[in-house]
N, C-alpha and C positions, 0 to 999 in steps of 0.2 A: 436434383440436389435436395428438394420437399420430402422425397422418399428416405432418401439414403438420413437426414435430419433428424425425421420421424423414426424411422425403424433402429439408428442407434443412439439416439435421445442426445444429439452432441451439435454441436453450435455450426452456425453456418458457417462463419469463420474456420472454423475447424474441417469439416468437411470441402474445402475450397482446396484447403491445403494439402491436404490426404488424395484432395483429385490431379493440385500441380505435383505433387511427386511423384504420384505414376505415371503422369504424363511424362515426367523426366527420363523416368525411369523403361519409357517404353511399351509399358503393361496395358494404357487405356490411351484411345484418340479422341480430344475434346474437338467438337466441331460445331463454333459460334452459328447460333439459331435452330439448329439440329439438336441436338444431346452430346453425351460423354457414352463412349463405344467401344468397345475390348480391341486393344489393336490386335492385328495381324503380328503373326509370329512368321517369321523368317522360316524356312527349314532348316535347321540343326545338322552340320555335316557329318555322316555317319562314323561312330565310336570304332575304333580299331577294334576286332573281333579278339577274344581270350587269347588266340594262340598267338596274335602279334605282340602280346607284352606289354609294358611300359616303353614310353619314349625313349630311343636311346639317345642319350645328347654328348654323348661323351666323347663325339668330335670337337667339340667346342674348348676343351683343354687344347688340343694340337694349334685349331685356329689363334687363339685369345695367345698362347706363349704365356711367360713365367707372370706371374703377378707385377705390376707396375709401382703399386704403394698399396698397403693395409691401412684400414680406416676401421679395424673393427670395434676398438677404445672409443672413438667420436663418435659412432654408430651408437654404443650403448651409452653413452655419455646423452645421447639426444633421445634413446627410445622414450617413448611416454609409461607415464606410472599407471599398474595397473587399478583396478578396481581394489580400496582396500587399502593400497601401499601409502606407504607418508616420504615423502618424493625428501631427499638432502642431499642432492647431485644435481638438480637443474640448473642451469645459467640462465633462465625466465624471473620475470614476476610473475606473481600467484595473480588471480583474475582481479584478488581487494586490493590490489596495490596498482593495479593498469586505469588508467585515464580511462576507461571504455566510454563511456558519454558524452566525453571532449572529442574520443576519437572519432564515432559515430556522428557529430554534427562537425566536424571538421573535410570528412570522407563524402558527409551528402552536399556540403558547397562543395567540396571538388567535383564532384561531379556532375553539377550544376553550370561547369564552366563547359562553354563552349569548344575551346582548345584544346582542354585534358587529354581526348583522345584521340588529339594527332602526333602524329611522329612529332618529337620534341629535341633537342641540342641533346648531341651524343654526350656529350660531358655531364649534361644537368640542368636542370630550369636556374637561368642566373640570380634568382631571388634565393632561393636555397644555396646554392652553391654563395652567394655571399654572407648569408648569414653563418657554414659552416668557418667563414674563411675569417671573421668577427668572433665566433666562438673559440677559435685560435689565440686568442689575443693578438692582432694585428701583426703576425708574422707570415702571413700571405692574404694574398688579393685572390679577389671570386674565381679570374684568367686560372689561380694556380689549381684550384678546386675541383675534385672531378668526383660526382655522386657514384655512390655505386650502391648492388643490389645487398647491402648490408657491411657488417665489418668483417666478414668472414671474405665474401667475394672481394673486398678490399685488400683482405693477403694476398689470398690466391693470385690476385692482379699483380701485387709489389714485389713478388718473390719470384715470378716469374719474369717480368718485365726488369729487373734491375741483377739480377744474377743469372747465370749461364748453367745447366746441368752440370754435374759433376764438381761444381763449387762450393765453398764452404759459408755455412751459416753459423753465426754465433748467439748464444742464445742464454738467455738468465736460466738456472737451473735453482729451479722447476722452474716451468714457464705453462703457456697455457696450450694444454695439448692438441687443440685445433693449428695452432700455429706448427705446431711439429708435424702433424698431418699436411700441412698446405704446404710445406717447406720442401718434404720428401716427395710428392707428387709435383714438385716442379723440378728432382732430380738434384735436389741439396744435399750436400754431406752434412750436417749438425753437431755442431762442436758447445758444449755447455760451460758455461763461467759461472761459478758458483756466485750466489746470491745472502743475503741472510735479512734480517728486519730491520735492516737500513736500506735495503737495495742490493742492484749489483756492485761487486768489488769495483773499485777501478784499478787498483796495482792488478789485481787477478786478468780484467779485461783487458790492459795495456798488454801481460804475457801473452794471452789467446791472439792481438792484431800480430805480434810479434813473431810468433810462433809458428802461427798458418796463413799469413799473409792474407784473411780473410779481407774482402769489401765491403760486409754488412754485417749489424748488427740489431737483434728483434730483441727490443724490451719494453715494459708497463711501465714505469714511474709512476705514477700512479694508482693504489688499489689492482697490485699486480694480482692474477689468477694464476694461480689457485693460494695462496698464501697471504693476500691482502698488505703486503708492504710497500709502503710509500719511500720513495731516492729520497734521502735524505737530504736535508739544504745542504751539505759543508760535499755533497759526494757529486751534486748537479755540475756545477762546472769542472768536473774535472772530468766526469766523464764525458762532456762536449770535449774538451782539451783531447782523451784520449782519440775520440773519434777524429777527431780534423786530424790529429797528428799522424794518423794513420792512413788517412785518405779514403775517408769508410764513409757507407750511410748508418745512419742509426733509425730506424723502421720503430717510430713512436708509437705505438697501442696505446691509445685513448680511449677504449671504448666505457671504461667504468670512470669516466670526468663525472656522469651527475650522479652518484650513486655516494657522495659526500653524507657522511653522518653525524660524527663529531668534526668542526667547522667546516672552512672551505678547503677543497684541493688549489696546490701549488697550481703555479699555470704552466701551461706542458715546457716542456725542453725544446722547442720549437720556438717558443718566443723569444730564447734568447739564443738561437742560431744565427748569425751572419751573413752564412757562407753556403745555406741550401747544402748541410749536410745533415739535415732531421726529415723522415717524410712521417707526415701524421697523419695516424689511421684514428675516424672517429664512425660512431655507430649511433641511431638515437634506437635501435634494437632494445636492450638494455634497459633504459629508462622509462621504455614507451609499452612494448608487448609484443612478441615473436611474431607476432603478423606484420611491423612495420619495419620494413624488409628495405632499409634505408640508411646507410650511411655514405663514407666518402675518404677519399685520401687524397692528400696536399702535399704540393711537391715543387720545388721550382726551380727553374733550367732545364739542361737537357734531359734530367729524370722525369720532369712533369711529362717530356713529349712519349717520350718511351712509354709509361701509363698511360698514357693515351689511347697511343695506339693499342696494348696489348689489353685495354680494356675494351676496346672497339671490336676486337675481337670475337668476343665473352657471348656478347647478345648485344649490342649496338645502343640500349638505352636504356634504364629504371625505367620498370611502368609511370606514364603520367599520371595515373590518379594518386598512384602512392604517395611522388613525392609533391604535389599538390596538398595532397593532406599533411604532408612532415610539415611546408610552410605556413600555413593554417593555424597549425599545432603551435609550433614555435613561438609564433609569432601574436600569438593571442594573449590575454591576461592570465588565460589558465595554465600556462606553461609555468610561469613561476608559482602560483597556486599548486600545482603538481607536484613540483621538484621539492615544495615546504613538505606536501603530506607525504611525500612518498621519504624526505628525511625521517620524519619520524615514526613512518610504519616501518623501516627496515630497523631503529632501531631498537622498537620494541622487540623485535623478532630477534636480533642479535642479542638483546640482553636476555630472552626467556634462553635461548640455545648456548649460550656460557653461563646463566644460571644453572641449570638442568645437567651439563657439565661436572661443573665443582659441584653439585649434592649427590650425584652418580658416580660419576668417573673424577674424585678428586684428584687422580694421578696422573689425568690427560695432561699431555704438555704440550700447549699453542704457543702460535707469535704472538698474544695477547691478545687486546680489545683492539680489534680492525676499525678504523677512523672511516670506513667506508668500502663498499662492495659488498659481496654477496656472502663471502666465502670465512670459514674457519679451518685452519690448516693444520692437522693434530697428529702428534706424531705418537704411534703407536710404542709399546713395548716389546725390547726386543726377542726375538725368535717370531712375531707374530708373522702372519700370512695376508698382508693386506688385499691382495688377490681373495685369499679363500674366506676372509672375515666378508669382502663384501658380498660375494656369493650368498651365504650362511645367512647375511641382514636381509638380501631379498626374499630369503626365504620367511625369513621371520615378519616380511615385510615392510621392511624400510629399507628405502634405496639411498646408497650413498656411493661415492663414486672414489675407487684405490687411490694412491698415491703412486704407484708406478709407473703408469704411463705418463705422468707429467714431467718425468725428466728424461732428457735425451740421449742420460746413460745409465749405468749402476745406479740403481737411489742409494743414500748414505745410511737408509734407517727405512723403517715399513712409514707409513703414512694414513691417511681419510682425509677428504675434503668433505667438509661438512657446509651444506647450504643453509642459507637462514632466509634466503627471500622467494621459495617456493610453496611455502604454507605459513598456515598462522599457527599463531605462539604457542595456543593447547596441541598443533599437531608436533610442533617441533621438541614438545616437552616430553609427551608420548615416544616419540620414535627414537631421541635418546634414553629413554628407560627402556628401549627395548632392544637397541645398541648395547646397554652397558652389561646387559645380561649376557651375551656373546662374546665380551673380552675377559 
């Protein structure tokens, strides 16, 4: 290590670390009291000679049979931005807006714990799972509570577990297109009820249980995705009315509850259920930073068991250290320190990206100033190609994400979902002047 120090004039530290990579990586074998040694290399199984070609794999079409579900939209919806790009598609926080210090001393006490890393209660550590079941407001108990490995694995779980293939889903249109994704890979038909910046309809949703005798219903009341509208107070009970009157579940998406801007969010439609026909999906994904791979869905009666089970299935438990750190996290003084700055960092960022807007594109036409979430929903003019406009953006280097694939049929008009909580305010200013040159 004196040698290697000396000869490239670089810190010891540094050179420790340049030696555990390759050791990672296989290239060198350190051997305490000995030195560091060029490991051994395996022999290399010999390369197919010229004349045998490229691999043919195109048995694997006949095995595999027709495609099951396309996930190519969620795919590109999650790829990462390249070097350069100014990202307005993510469902992330940007790294200034993530707790990382809380979460880094939150992560080494869990770790710290003796227990962490034993098998722990398929459902969830009951400290977490009651605090998810408190952030509820008091419409279910820890028992109803079952953690999962975010709020996406919390669809996948409910959609499966509470409807049957070949069955009908109903859905706010737009809605958030992971969910249209998790819906049809559990073999759902998807039926859309139009929506607007109140919410969904409730006359429109009473037609759709009517209609198709659906069982469930997937909606946000909250800071919906991709459009940021909030169920309006005079629409909340009616739409519990239409659900009971139906015999339906209504599948609560809560995942954007801390993500409040302008004051507090309503408290979910689950608080004022009765009758266990709301099940609530919550995520701390969202508020916290795409590593904390933690959320949970609440359910009670014999829906809760059915999740249960079909979440037992999945992979049997949340890692313990993760959700060790979500209670940690939660449950410290820096959680409400967080949810204040992280208020007022998304709102600088939403107010530069409808600044930036009205001096560029005066003619864009949104659901207004979003009271909270990530998203601005802008509806293009018509003949435009929302498809090939955002093509055209990545080329120019800003990503942003169509409007197409968020509804579950026809759209009415082209669209953009424009992100404001993926970068800071000079990038968001920048990547609509380089938007508006494109439309």
């Amino acid at each position: 290590m004196r040698e290697l120090t000396a000869r490239h004039r670089a810190s010891p530290v540094t050179v420790q670390r340049a030696i555990t990579r390759l050791a990672a990586e296989g290239v060198v074998d350190p051997r305490p009291g000995s030195g560091t040694f060029v490991a051994e290399r395996a022999a290399s199984p010999a390369a197919p000679s010229s004349g045998d070609g490229p691999a043919d794999l195109s048995w694997q079409e006949v095995a595999l049979g027709g495609r099951p579900t396309h996930a190519g939209a969620l795919d590109e919806l999650l790829r990462l931005a390249g070097p350069g790009e100014l990202p307005l598609s993510t469902g992330y926080l940007e790294p200034a807006l993530q707790p990382r210090g809380a979460l880094a001393t939150a992560l080494a006490r869990a770790g710290r714990r003796e227990t962490v890393w034993d098998r722990g209660p398929t459902a969830g550590l009951p400290e977490l799972r009651a605090w998810f079941a408190r952030d509820a407001g008091g419409a279910f108990t820890a028992d109803d509570v079952l953690v999962t490995a975010g709020g996406q694995a919390a669809l996948a779980t409910t959609f499966r577990a509470l409807a049957q293939p070949g069955e009908l889903l109903l859905v706010e249109s737009p809605t958030y297109l992971g969910a249209l994704a998790a819906a049809r890979a559990a073999g759902l038909r998807v039926v859309p009820v139009p929506s607007d910046r109140d919410g969904v309809r409730p006359d429109l949703l009473a037609d759709a249980f009517s209609r198709t005798g659906s069982r469930l219903f997937y909606a946000q009341p909250t800071y919906a995705n991709p459009h940021g509208a909030v169920l309006a107070p005079d629409r909340r009970a009616a739409v519990l009315d239409v659900v009971a009157a139906a015999g339906a579940f209504l599948v609560e998406d809560d995942a954007a509850r801390d993500l409040a801007i302008d004051g507090d969010p309503p408290p979910p439609l689950a608080a004022d259920d009765r009758h266990g026909h709301v099940v609530l999906l919550r995520s701390l994904t969202k508020s916290v930073a795409p590593g904390l791979r933690v959320g949970a869905v609440a359910a009670r009666g014999p829906a809760g068991s059915r999740l249960r089970a079909a979440r037992l299935l999945d992979d049997f438990y949340v890692s313990g250290p993760l959700q060790q750190t979500a209670v940690d996290l939660v449950g410290s003084p820096t959680w409400r320190r967080h949810r204040k700055q992280l208020r007022s960092g998304l709102a600088a960022r939403r107010d530069a990206l409808l600044a930036a807007l009205a001096a560029t594109l005066p003619d864009a036409v949104h659901l207004g100033r979003p009271a909270g979430g990530f998203h601005v929903w802008v509806r293009l003019p018509d003949g435009v190609d929302d498809v090939q406009l955002a093509l055209a953006a990545r080329a120019a280097g800003v990503v942003v994400s169509p409007g197409r694939p968020w509804f579950a049929a026809e759209p009415p008009a082209p669209f953009l979902r424009l992100t404001y909580a993926g970068a800071p305010a000079r990038d968001l200013t920048a990547a609509i002047t380089r938007l508006a040159t494109l439309i």
